[in-house]
N, C-alpha and C positions, 0 to 999 in steps of 0.2 A: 597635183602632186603635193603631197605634204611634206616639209623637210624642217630634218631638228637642225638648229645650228647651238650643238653644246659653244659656250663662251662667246654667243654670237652679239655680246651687248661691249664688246672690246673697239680697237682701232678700225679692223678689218670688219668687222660684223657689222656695224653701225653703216659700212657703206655698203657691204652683199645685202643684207635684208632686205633695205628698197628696194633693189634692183630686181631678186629673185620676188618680193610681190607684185612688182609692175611687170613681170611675165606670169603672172597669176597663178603664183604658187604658195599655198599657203605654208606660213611659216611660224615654229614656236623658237621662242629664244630662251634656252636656259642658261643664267650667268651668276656666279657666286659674286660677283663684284666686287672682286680682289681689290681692283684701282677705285676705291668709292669715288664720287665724286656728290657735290652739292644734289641737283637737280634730280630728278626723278629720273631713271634709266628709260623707262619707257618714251621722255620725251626725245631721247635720242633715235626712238624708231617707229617705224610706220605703225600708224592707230592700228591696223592689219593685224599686226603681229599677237603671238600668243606670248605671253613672258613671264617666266618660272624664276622668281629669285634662287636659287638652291646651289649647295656646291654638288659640282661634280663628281667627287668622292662615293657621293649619295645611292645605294644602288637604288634604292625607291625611287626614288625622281626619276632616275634613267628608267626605270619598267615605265612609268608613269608616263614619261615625255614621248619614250618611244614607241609605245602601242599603237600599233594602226598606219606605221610613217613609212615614206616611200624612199627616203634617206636620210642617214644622221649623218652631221660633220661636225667632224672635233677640231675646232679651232684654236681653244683654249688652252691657258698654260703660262709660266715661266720665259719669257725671250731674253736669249741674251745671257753668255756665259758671265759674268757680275751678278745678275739675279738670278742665277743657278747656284752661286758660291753664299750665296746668305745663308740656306739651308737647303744642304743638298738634300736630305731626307724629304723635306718637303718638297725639293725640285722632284724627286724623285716621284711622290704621289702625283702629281699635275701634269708633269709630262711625259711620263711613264702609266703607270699606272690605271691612270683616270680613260687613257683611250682606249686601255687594253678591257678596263671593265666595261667601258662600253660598245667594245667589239664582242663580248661575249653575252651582255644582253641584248645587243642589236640581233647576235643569233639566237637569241632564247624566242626576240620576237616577230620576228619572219621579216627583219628588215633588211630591202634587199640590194641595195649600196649603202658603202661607207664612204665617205672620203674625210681622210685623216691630211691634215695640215701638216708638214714638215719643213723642211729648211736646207737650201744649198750650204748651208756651213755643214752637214755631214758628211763632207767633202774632205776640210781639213784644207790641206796644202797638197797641190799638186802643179807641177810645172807645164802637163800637157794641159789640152781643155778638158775639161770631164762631161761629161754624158751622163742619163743615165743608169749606164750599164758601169758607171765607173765604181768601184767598189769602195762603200765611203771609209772615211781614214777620219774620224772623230775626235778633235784634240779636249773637250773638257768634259763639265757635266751636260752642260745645255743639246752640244749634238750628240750626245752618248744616247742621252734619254730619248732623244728622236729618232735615232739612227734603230736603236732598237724597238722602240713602238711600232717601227713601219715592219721590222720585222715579226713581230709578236702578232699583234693586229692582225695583219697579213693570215697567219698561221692560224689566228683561229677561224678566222673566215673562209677558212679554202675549200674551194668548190661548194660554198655554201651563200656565197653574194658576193655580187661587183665589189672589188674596192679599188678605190683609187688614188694613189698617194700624192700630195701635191708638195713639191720641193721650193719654198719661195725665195727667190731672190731679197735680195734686203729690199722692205717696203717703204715708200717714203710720198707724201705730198695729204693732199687735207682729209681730214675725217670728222664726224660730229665727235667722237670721242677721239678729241686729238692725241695724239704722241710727239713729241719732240726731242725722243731719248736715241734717235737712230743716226746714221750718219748724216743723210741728205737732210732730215729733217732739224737735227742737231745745229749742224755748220749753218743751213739758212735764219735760224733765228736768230746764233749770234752773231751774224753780220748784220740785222733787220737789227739787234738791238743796242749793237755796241759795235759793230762797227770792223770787227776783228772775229778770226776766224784761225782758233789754235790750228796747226798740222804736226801732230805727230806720228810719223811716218808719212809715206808719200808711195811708195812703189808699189803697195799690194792692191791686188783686184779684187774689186766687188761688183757681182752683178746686182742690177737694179730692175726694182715694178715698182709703178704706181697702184696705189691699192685700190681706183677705180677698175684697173686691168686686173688683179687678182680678183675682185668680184665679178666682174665679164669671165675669165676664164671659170670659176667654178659654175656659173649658171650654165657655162657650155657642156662642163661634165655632169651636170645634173641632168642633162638633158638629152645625153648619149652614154651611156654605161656601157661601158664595154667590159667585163671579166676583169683581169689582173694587170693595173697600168700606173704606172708611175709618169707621173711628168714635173722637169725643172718649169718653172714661171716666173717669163721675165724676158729679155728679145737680144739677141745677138747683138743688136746695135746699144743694146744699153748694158754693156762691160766695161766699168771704168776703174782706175785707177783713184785711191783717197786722194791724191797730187789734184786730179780733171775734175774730181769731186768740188774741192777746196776753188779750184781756180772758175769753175761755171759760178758757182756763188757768188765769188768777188766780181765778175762781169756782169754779175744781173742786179745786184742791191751795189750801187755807187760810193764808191768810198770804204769800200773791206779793204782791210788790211791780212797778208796772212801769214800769222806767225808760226813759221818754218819751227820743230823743233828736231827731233833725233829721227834717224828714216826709219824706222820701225818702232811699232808701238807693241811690246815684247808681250804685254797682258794682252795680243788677240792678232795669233800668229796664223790667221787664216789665211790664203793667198793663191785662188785660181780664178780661171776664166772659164764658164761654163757655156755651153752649147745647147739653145734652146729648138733646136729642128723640128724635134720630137714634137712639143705643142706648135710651131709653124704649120706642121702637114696638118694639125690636128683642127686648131683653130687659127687662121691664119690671121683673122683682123683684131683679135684680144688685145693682146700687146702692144700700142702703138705710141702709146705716151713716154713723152721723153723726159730726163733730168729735168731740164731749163723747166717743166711744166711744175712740178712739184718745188722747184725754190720756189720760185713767182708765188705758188698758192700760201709758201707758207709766210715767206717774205711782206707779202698784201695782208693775210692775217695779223701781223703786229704792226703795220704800217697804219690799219684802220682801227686799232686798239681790239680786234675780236679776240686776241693773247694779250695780257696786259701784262701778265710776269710770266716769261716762259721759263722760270727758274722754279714755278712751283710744282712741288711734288706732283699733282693730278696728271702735268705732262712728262712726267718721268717714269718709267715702270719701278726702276730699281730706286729713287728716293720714295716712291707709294708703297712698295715691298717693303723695306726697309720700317718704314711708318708703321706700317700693319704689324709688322712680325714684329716690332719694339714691344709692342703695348700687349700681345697675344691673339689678337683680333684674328691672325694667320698662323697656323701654326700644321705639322704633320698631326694628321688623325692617328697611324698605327691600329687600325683596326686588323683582327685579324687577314683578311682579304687583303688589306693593303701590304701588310705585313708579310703575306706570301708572296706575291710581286713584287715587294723589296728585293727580298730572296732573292728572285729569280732574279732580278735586274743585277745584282751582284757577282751571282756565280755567273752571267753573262760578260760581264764586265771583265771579272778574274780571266777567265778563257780569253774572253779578248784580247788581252792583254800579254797575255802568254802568247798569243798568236802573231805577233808583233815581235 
């Protein structure tokens, strides 16, 4: 099986790749390398691998990448409503747009699953659990632009290839291209480095995966296609609370302190409990790793120096973003194409809105 992994040289990519070539699948990794970092991209993944520097934008690269392939997945993109707000125009290309163009040359090239990455934040806030079938409730750029990929995508692929959306719980514990911008992974390193561990807010729920289990769960759907399937990823047992967050932390690296501040953090009013059954029945042993797993890994990483400053940009998305977009290095293309999927992303938006 051949498989693209658009953005595949990112947080999550760097650990699926291995994993889908040691079930002997061959793999290309296309990645614009938004988050530069020092080192060679390639030595973050298997000699195996085929690896296409290019952006996603690209449609050339996508004909090119995708000829011949047994499935693309669009990984890639923008996380995180802060580095949606740097330039929405640009969030708008990366995580709108760039999946939708490659849902439509994945059909120019007889490719016959997609699975597009998305996010349990196009949920929103909901007081029940959501599922699903729960109809998502969008609060900024970040899940707008996913909430409607999965619909777009979708639409142009119908009845013309598997696809498969995957909803990811917030990811957290080690990767060769590390992140430290997320909650779990966040709170662990400033207790690993300092000792203390802000909380502001406490009461809202976030479900949680390890991003070794998001790459176990997609090698499962790589390897079962079924027609039109959405699944949240991430385990019943791992819905916590920012408060349970903060407080497994402080139990596991000795000596956190943790500084209580206001019970809500009013810049990311997200707040439910999700229901992962769906992938249970589906694949039942993916899931299994827990919080405590991912403090420890990241906790050990600064404890052996393999993070020496987890204050620099590399482990940040939105201080990397921020960098890039200063200097022009990142910026919205506006090509015509892009520029029509603006469009459309817009008067989506508008309707939305009104629907509300």
């Amino acid at each position: 099986m051949h498989v693209v992994l658009l953005g595949g040289a990112g947080y999550i990519g760097t650990v699926a790749a291995p994993r889908l070539v040691s079930l002997g699948m061959q793999v290309t990794v296309v990645d614009g390398l938004v988050y530069r970092r020092a080192e060679d991209p390639r030595c973050l993944l298997p000699s195996a691998c085929r690896f296409i520097h290019a952006d996603l934008r690209d449609p050339d690269v996508l004909s090119e990448a995708l000829a011949g392939a047994d499935a693309v997945v669009h990984m890639g993109g923008l996380v995180g409503e802060p580095a949606c707000a740097v330039d929405e125009r640009l969030s708008v290309e990366l995580n709108f747009s760039s999946p939708v163009m490659a849902a439509h040359t994945a059909l120019a090239c007889g490719v016959p699953h997609y699975v597009l990455f998305s996010s349990c934040s196009v949920y929103g806030r909901h007081e029940e659990t959501v599922t699903e079938d729960t109809e998502p409730r969008p609060l900024g750029v970040y899940a707008r632009t996913k909430a409607l990929a999965e619909r777009h995508v979708t639409h142009v692929l119908r009845d013309q290839a598997d696809v498969t959306t995957l909803r990811l719980a917030t990811v957290h514990g080690a990767s060769p291209r590390q992140r430290l911008d997320s909650v779990v992974n966040r709170m662990a390193a400033q207790a690993a480095a300092r000792g203390r561990v802000p909380l502001n807010g406490g009461s809202q729920r976030r479900p949680l995966v390890h991003v070794a289990d998001v790459a176990a769960v997609l090698a499962a759907v790589l390897e079962r296609p079924a027609g039109r399937r959405t699944l949240n990823v991430g385990s019943d047992r791992e819905n916590h609370t920012i408060r349970r967050i903060a407080e497994t932390v402080a139990e596991l690296v000795p000596g956190t302190v943790i500084d209580v501040g206001p019970e809500r953090d009013e810049a990311d009013a997200r707040d439910y409990r999700t229901s992962f059954a769906r992938l249970g029945a589906f694949a039942p042993d993916t899931c299994t790793t827990p919080l405590t797993t991912g403090v420890s890994e990241i906790a050990e990483a600064l404890a052996t120096r393999q993070i020496t400053d987890p204050d620099h940009p590399e482990y940040d998305n939105l201080k990397g973003l921020r960098l890039r977009h200063a200097t022009g290095r990142l910026r919205a293309l506006k090509s015509p194409e892009l520029n029509r999927l603006h469009d459309l992303y817009a008067r989506a938006t508008v309707d939305g809105d009104r629907g509300r």
